[in-house]
SEBA-256595 format. One line per 5 residues: number of its first residue (from 1); their letters; for each residue x, y, z of C-alpha. Coordinates in Angstrom, 3 decimals. Example, Ala and Ser with C-alpha at 12.3 -4.5 7.8 and 13.67 -1.06 7.14 Angstrom:
2
1> as> 12.300:-4.500:7.800; 13.670:-1.060:7.140
! end
This chain:
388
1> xxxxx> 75.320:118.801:75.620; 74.365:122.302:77.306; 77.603:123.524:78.565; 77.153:126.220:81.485; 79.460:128.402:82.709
6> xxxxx> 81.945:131.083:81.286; 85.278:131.145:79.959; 87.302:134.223:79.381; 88.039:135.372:76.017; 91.208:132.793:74.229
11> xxxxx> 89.907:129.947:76.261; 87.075:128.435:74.123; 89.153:125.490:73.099; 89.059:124.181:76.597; 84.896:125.148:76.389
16> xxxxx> 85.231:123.126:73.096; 87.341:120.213:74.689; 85.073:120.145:77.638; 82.154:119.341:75.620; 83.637:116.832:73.142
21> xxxxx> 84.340:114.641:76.610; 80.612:114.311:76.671; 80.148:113.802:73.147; 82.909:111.462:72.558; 84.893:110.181:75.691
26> xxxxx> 81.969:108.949:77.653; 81.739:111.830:80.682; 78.017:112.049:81.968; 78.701:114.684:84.738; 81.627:116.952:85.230
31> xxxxx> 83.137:120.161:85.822; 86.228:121.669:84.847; 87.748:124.905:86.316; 91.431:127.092:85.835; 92.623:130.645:87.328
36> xxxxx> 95.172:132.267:85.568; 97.739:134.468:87.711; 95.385:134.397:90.496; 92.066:135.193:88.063; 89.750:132.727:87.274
41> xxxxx> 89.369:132.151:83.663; 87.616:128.804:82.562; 84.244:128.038:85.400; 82.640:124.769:83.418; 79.900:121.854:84.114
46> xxxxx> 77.090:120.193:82.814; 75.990:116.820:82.794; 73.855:115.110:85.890; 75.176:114.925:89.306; 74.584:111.300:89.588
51> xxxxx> 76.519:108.721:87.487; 74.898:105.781:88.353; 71.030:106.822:87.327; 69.282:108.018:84.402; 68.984:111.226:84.019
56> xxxxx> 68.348:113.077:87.528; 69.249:116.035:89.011; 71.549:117.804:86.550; 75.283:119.139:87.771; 74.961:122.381:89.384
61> xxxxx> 77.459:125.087:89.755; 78.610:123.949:93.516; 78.564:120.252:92.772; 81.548:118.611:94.643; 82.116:114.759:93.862
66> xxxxx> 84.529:112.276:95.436; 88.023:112.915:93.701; 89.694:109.458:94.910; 93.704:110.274:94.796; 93.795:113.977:93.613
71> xxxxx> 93.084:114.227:97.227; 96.594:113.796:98.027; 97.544:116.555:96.207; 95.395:118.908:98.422; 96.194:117.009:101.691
76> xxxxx> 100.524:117.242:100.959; 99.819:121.309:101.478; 99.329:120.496:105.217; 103.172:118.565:106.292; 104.543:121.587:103.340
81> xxxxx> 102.543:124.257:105.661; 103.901:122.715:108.552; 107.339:123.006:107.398; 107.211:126.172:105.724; 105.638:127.561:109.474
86> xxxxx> 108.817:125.276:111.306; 106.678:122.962:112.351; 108.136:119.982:110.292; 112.022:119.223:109.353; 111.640:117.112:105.907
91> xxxxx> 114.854:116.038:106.344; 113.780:114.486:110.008; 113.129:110.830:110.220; 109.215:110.068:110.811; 110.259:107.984:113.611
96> xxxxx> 111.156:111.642:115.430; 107.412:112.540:115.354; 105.941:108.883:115.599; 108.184:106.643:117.159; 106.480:103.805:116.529
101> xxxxx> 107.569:103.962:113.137; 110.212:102.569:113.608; 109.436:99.225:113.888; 110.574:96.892:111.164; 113.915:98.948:109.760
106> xxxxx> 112.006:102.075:109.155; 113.864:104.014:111.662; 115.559:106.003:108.802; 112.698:106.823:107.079; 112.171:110.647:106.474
111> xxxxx> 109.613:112.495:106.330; 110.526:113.623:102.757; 110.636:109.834:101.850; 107.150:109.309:103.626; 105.565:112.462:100.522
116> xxxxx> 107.438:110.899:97.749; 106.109:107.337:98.388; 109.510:106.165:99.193; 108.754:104.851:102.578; 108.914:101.515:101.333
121> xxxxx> 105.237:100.438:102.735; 103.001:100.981:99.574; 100.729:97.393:101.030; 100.138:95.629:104.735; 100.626:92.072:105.177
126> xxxxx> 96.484:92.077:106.650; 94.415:94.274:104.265; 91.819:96.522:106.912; 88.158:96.536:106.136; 86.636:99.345:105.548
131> xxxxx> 85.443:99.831:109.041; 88.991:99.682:110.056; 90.481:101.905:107.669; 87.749:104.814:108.819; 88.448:104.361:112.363
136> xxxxx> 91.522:106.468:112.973; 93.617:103.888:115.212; 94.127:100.837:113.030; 95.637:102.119:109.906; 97.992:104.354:111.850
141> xxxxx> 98.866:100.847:113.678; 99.158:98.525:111.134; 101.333:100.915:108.753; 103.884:101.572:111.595; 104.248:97.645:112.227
146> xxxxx> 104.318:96.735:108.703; 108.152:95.632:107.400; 108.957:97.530:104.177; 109.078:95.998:101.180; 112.187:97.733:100.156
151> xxxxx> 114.907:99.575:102.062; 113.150:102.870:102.601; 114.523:106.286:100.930; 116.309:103.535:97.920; 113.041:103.388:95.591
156> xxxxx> 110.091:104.681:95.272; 106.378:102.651:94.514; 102.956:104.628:94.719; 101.553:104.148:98.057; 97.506:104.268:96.693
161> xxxxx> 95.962:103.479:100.323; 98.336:103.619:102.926; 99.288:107.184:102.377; 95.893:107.913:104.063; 97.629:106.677:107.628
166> xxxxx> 100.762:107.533:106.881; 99.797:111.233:106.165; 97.150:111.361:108.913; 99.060:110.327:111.863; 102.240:112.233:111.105
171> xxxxx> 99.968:115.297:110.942; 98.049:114.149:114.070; 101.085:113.661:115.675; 103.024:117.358:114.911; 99.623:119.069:115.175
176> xxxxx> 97.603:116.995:117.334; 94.747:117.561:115.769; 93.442:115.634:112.204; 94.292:116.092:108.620; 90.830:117.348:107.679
181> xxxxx> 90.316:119.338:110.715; 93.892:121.066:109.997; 92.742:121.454:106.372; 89.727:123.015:106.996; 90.906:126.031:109.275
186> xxxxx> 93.831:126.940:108.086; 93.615:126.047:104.618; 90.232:125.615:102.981; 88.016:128.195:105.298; 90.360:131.304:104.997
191> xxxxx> 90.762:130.548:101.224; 87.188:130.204:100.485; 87.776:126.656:98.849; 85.339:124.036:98.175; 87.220:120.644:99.378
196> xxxxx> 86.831:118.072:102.138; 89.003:115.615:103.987; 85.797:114.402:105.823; 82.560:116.203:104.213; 80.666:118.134:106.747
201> xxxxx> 76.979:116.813:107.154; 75.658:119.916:106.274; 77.557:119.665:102.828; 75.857:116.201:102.050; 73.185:117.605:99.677
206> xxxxx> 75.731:118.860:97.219; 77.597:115.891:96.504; 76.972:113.821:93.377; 76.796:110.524:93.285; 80.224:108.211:91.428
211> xxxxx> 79.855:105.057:89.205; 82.216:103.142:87.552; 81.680:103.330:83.354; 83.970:102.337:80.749; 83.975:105.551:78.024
216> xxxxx> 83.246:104.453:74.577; 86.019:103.303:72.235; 85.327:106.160:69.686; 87.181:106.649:66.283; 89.484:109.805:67.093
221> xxxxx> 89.273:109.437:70.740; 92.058:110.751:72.104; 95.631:108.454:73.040; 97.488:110.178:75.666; 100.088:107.337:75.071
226> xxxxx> 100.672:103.637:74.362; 98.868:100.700:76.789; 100.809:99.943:80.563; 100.681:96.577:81.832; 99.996:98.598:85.158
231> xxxxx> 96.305:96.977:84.231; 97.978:93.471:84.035; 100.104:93.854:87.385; 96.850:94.320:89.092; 94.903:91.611:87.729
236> xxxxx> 97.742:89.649:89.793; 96.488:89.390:93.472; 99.957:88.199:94.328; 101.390:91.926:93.113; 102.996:94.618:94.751
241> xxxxx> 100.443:96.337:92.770; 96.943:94.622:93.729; 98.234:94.501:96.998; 98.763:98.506:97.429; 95.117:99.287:95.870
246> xxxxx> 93.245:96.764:97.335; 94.975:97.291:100.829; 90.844:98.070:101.876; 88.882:94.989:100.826; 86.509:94.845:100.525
251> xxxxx> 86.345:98.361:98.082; 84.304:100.209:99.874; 80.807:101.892:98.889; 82.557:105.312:98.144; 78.769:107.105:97.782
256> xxxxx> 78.175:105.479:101.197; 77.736:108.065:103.835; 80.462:107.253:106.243; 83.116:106.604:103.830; 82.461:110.516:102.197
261> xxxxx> 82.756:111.500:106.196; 86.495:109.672:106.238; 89.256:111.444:106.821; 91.356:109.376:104.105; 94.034:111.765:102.564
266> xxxxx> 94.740:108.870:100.239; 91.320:108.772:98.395; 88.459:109.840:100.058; 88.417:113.800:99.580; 85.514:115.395:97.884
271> xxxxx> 85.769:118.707:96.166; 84.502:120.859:93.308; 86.890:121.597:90.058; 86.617:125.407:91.225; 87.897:124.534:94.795
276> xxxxx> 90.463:122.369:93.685; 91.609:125.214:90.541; 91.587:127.693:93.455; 93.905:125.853:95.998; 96.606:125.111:93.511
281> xxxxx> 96.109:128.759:91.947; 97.078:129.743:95.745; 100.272:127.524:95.771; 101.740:129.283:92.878; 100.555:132.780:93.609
286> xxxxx> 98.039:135.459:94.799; 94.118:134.459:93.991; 91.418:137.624:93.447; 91.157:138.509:96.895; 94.684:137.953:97.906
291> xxxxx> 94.815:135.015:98.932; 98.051:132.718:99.412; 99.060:129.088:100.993; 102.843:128.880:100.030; 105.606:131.391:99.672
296> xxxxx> 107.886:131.234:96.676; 110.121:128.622:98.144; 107.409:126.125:98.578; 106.159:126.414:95.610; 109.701:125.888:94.666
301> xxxxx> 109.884:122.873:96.999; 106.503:120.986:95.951; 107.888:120.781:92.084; 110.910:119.537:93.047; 111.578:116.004:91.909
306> xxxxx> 112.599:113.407:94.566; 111.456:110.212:93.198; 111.877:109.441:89.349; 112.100:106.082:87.403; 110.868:102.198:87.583
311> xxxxx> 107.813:102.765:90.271; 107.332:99.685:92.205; 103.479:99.507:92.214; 102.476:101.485:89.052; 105.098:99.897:87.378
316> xxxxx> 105.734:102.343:84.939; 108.364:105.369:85.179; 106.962:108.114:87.555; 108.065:111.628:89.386; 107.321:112.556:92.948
321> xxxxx> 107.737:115.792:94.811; 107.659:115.554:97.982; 103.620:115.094:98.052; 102.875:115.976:94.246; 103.061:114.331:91.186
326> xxxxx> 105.089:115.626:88.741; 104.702:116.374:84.966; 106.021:113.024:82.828; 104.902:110.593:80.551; 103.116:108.302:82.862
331> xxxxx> 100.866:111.834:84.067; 101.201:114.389:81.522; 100.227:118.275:83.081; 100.857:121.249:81.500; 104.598:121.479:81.185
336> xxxxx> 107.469:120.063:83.385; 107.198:122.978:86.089; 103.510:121.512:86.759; 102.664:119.482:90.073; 99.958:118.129:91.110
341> xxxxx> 98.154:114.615:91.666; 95.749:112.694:89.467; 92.214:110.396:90.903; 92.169:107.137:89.257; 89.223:107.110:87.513
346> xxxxx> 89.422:110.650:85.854; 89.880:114.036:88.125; 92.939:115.869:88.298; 94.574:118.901:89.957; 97.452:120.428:89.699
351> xxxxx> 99.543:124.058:89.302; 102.113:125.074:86.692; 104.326:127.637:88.608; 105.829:128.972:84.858; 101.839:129.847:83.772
356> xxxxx> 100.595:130.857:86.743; 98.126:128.360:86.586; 95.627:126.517:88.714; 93.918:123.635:86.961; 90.775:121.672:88.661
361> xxxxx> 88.857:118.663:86.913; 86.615:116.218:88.539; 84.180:114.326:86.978; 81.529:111.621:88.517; 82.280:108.559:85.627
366> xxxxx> 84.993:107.087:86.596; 86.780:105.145:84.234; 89.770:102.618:84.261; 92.512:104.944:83.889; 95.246:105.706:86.747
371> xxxxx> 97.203:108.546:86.115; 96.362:110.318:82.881; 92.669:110.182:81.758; 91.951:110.713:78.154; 89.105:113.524:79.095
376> xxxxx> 91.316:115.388:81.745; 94.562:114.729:78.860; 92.329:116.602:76.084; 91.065:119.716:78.481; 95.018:120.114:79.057
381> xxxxx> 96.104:120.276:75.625; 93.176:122.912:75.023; 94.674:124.827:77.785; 97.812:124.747:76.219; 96.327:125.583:73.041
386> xxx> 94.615:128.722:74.523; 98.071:129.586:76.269; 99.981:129.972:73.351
! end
């Protein structure tokens, strides 16, 4: 595979890991990125841009690609920005910004339960097609009428689709303007970063195309850890857990036009592994041209754990910040002051505060994996490798 890109001197094992994903884990177009304290160090693709062809154009340096739920990662800055500007009391129940929230018992719900998927409405009683998830009214609707399935703020279970209108109208409502709008100037423009809530038409031409593939079963692949029955709890269309992923049915065509235009927080945002390494670089300190989103006490506040334990819908143990994932066995990062948010299927972002490190991988095969691909797994142990 012909690697291109640079990586700065003590960082060829992630050159080196980043190639065996081609050779042995099944990748067929990707692109790998991390800054160290605010410096970019690894810069990495190859491959073709479209998955779901043979051969074709190849991966070029500003290839961005649908990153499913690593979005969320990016899109929990905005309600953190918010706060950190006074904008946005965590502690405030949604219902204070939205009162329609409140329907059903959810009247309590904060806004810090709403980022660490503790609002208790992971799944809707009437799944939304994908017309109606797009069209900015009826997912907003449906979420604040839906009954949770728990008390809210007493569990936690991974809201996979209906963190898109949960997200979106809070920030709608506080800023009165969209998610990706509010993303885009004040977050993504001034930094220079490379990462959509809603692509731009003008940015069409430089986004690869995503198929599903299932990576070879290769002797010395790597094993992150042992099998979930999270696979098993979906197969079950009565579960909590079919029922949160497949709250859009059908799937929608995510190289479709109109769904890469979406503005869904949840799953829909579409980004390059250099923008994504960049933002979280910026969360945890100053990038090359001095460049910051969060002072010290956000960064502070975004690794802080407020969910941990049984999760509902993933049904496995997980840890939630309020927005981010956190470093644990179900999503391995770089060490347990990392945050950031895994896209089923393969790409990952996150920071590590305690490195100074911003970490971008995204990757246009996307395979069955939720939380901690085997290809984004082995770049992260070369990274810790080259660390040391």
């Amino acid at each position: 595979m012909d690697i291109q890109g640079v990586v700065a001197e003590g960082f060829e094992p992630v050159r080196d890991a980043f190639a065996r994903n081609f050779e042995v884990l099944g990748d067929r177009g990707a692109a790998v990125a991390v800054y160290r304290d605010g410096r970019k160090v690894v810069d990495l693709w190859a491959g073709t841009r479209d998955a779901d062809g043979a051969g074709g154009p190849a991966w070029s340096e500003d290839t961005a690609v649908v990153v499913r739920s690593a979005t969320k990662g990016v899109a929990a800055a905005v309600p953190l920005l918010l706060h950190q500007r006074g904008l946005l009391d965590l502690a405030a129940p949604v219902s204070a910004y939205w009162p329609e929230f409140k329907a059903g018992g959810k009247d309590r719900t904060t806004v810090r339960d709403l980022l660490a998927h503790r609002a208790g409405v992971p799944a809707l009683d009437r799944n939304l097609t994908p017309a109606e998830a797009v069209d900015g009214t009826t997912g907003a609707r449906e979420t604040a009428a839906q009954r949770p399935f728990w008390e809210p703020g007493t569990a936690h279970g991974y809201h996979a689709q209906t963190y898109s209108w949960l997200l979106s109208e809070l920030v709608l409502r506080v800023t009165g303007r969209s998610l990706g709008a509010w993303l885009a100037e004040e977050i993504a423009e001034p930094l220079g970063v490379d990462f959509w809530i809603g692509l731009p038409g003008a940015e069409a031409h430089r986004v690869g195309r995503v198929a599903q593939v299932d990576p070879p079963e290769r002797a010395g692949a790597l094993r992150t850890r042992p099998r979930r029955n999270v696979s098993e709890a979906y197969a079950d269309p009565a579960s909590l857990t079919r029922r949160a992923f497949a709250a859009i049915d059908p799937l929608p065509d995510e190289n479709a036009p109109e769904w890469r235009a979406a503005e869904l927080p949840a799953s829909a945002g579409i980004g390059t592994a250099r923008g994504l390494a960049r933002f979280y670089a910026a969360t945890v300190g100053v990038v090359e041209d001095g460049a910051r989103i969060f002072t010290p006490a956000m960064t502070a506040l975004a690794g802080t754990e407020v969910s941990a334990g049984p999760d509902r819908v993933l049904v496995v143990n997980t840890r939630f910040g309020p927005g981010y994932m956190l470093h644990g066995p179900a999503s391995p990062l770089l060490s347990p002051a990392s945050f950031g948010h895994p896209g089923r299927g393969g790409s990952l972002g996150f920071a590590d505060p305690s490195a100074g490190v911003g970490f971008g991988y995204v990757t246009n095969a996307l395979a069955k994996s939720v939380t901690a691909d085997p290809r984004a797994q082995s770049l992260i142990q070369a990274l810790r490798k080259s660390l040391t």
